[in-house]
N, C-alpha and C positions, 0 to 999 in steps of 0.2 A: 130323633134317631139315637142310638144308643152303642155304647162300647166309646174307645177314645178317638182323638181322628188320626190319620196316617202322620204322625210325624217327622217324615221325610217328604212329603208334598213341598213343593218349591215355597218359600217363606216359610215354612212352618217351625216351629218349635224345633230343635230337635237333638239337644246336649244343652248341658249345664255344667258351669265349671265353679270352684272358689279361690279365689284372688285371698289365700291366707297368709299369716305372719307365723305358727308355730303349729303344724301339724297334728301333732300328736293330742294339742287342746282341742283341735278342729273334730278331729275322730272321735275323739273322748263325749264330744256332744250329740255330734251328728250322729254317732253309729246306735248308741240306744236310743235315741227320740226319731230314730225313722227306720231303724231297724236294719241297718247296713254293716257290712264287714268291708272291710277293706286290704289290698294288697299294693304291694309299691309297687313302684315304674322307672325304669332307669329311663331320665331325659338331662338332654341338654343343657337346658334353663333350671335344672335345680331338682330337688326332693319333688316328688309325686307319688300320689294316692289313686288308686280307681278304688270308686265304691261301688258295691254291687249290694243289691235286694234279693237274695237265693241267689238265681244264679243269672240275673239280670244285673248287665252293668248300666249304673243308674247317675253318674255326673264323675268329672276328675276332681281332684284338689291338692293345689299347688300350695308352694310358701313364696310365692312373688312378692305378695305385700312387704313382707317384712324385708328383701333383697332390694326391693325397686322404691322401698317409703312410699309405696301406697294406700289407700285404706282398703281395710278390708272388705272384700265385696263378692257377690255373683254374678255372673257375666250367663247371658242367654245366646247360643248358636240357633242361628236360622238356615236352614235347611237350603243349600243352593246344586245346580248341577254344574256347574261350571264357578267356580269361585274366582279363575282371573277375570272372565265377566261383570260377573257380579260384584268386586272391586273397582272395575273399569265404571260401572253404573252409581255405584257412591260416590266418587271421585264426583261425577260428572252434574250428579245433583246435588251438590255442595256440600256432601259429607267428608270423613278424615277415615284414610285407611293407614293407621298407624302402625300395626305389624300384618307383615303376610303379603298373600298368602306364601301360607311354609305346609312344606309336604310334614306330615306323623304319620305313625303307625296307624290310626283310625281315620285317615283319609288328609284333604286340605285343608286348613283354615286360614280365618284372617279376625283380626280383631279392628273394631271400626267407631268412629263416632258419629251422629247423625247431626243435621242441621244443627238443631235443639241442645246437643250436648250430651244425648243419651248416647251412654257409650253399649257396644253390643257386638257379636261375635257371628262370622259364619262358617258353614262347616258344608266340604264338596266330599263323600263319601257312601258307602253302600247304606240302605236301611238296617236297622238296627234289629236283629232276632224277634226284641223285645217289644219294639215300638206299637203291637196292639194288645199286648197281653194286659192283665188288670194294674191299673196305675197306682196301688198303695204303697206311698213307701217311693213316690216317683217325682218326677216335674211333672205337673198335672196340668197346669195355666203359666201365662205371663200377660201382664199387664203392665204399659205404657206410660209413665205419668210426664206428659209434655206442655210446652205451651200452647199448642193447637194443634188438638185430634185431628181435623182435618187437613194440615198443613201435614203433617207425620202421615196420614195416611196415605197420602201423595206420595209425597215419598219413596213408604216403604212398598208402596205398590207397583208405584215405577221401575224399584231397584229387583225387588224380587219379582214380576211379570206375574202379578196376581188378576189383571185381565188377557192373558195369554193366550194366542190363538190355537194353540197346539192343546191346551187344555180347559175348552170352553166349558164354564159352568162349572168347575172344578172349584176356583173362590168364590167365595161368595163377602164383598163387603157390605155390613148395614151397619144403622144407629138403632140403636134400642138402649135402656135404660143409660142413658145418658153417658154413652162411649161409642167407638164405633168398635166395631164387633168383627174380627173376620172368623170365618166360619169357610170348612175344609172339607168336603163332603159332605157336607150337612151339619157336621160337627163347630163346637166353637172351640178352636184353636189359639185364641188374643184378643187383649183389647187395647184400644190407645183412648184413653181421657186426655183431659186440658187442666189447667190449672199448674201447671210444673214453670219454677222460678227460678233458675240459673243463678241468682245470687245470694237464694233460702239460705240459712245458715242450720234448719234442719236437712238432714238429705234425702227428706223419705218426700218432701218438695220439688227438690232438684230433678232435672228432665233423667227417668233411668226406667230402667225394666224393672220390673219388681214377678221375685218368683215365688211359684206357690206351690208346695209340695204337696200328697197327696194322703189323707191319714184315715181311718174309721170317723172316729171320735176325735172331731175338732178339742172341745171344752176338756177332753179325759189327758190329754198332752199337757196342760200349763204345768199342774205341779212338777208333771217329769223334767218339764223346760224347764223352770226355776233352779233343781234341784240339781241341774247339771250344770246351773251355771250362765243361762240364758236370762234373758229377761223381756217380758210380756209387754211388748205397747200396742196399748190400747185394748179395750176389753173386744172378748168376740163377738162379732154381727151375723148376720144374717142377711144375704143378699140375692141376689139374680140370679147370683153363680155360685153361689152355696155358702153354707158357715166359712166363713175366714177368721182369720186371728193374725197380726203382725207380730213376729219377734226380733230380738235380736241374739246373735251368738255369744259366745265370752270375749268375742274380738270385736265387738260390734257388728259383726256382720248381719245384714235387713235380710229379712226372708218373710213367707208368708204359710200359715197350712190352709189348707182348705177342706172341705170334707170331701171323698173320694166322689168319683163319678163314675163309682163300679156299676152296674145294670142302672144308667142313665147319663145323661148328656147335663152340661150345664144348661 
């Protein structure tokens, strides 16, 4: 099938934030290597960015890191219709709901951790304008890196009701090329692998989400990533789900491109 899948479907993908230490470095990268502009936000908790793609808004980015001595990171919201629920449902299968839910402007969230350690975000709010238009320039995927794909899919299935009787046949979980796969209308919407080490001392090991933005040309981005400041780990592949390439920010922050999946599905 083809086009990208609903990312408001319950679990689904559906925002992306950054966990930064000094803003202005964050924009300075992100905004030409994905082709975003940005405008503030008066909050609470500190300095805030929305970036937008034209006229699609495309992830927030905070300066938490640097206020709370965090590292710098990406956080994935999963798509919930009830988020005290869906809090109540982590709790209960042995994850951590360490903030939230808190009511914002674009609806509820909560920020959470799972069994494993993977830390991750959910979001109770209207669909996004955006949410099927073409993904360049977007969060395209995420993927899982835990200690057991199957133990995480439990889980994340249980929590978000990804066999729900109100919407049968709506998820779809498989294994294929050596992850389990959910797939959202037909569409592949995530995946969760194994091999993630809670005490790696790299953290692209460590049990997290890892995101993958959406670009033409995977290979035509490095020099621009380099030259803003970024830096390339690991050369680019070619996979199941399209060219990727791992980077990091000038804050360190992990991130992924992928090649779009304009007229095609992963």
């Amino acid at each position: 099938m083809t086009g990208p899948p609903d990312h408001y479907a319950t679990g689904a993908p559906c925002w992306v934030s950054l966990m930064a230490r000094d803003l202005d470095t964050a924009a300075a990268f992100y905004g030409p290597l994905l082709g975003w502009r940005f405008e503030p936000v008066d909050e609470r908790w500190g300095r805030h960015l929305r970036a937008f793609r034209g006229d699609c808004e495309v992830a927030g980015l905070g300066d938490h890191a640097r206020r709370w001595g965090q590292a710098v990171a990406w956080t994935t919201y999963l798509a919930t219709d009830n988020a005290d629920k869906t809090a109540a449902a982590i709790r209960e299968r042995g994850g951590t709901v360490g903030v939230g839910p808190l009511e914002l402007d674009s609806g509820r969230i909560a920020l959470a951790v799972d069994p494993a350690g993977a830390s991750f975000g959910l979001r109770e709010g209207p669909p996004h304008p955006c949410s099927r238009r073409p993904a360049t320039g977007r969060l395209d995927w995420i993927q899982l890196r835990t200690r057991d794909a199957f133990d995480s899919a439990i889980f994340y299935g249980g929590v978000f009701g990804w066999d729900a009787p109100e919407e049968p046949g709506r998820h779809e979980v498989v294994w294929e090329h050596d992850r389990v796969v959910l797939r959202i209308d037909g569409h592949a919407a995530a995946a969760l692998s194994g091999g993630g080490t809670e005490a790696a001392i790299d953290p692209r090991i460590r049990p997290r989400w890892h995101v993958y933005f959406a670009v033409a040309d995977v290979d035509a981005r490095l020099d621009q990533a380099r030259a803003l400041g970024g830096e390339v780990v690991g050369d680019p592949e070619d996979t199941a789900y399209g060219r990727v390439v791992e980077l990091r920010d000038p804050e360190g922050g992990l991130f992924s491109l992928i090649g779009s999946r304009i007229g095609g599905d992963h």
